[in-house]
C-alpha positions as CSV (number, residue, x, y, z in Angstrom):
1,X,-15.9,7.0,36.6
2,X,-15.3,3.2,37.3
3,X,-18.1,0.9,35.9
4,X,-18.6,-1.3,39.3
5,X,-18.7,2.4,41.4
6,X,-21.6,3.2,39.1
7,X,-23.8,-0.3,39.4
8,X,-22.7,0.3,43.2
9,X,-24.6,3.6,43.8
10,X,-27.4,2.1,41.6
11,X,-27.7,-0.2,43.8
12,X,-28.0,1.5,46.9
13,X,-30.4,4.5,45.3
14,X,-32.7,1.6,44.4
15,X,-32.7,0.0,47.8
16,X,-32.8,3.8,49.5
17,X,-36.2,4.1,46.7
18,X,-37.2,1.0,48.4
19,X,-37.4,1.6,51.7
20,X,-38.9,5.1,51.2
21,X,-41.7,3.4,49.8
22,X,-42.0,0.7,52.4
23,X,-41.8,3.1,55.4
24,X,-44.7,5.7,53.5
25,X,-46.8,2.5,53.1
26,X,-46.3,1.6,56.3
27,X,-47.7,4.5,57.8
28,X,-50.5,4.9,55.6
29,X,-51.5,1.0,56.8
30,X,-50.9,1.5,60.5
31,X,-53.3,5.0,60.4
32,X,-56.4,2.8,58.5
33,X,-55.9,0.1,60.8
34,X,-56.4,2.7,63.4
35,X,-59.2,4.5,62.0
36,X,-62.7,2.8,62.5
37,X,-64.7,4.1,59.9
38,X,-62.4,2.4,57.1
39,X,-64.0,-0.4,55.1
40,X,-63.2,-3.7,55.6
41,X,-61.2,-5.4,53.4
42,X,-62.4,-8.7,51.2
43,X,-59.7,-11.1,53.4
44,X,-62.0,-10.4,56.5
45,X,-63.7,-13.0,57.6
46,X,-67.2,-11.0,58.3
47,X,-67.2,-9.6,54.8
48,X,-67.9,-11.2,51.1
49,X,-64.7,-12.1,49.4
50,X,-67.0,-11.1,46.1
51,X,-67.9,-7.3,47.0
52,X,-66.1,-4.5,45.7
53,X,-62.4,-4.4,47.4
54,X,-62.1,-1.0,49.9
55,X,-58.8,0.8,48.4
56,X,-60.4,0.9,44.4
């Protein structure tokens, strides 16, 4: 197996990881910006940027 084939699929597995990850984390933000009983976060403006951030 040729070197540059090798660092070539390593490449594109780690970009297909990649955009996996973005796409599930996508989701999950788009259904808590939807839902209205999740917190707010700490960057809002109505809400103390010293309480305890919502995803922890």
């Amino acid at each position: 197996m040729d070197s540059g084939f090798l660092v070539i699929m390593l490449a594109l597995f780690t970009l297909l990881a990649f955009v996996v990850v973005a796409i599930i984390d996508k989701r999950k933000t788009e259904r808590r910006m939807d839902d209205p009983t999740a917190g707010k976060s700490t960057l809002a403006a109505d809400k103390s940027s010293t309480g305890k951030p919502t995803d922890i």
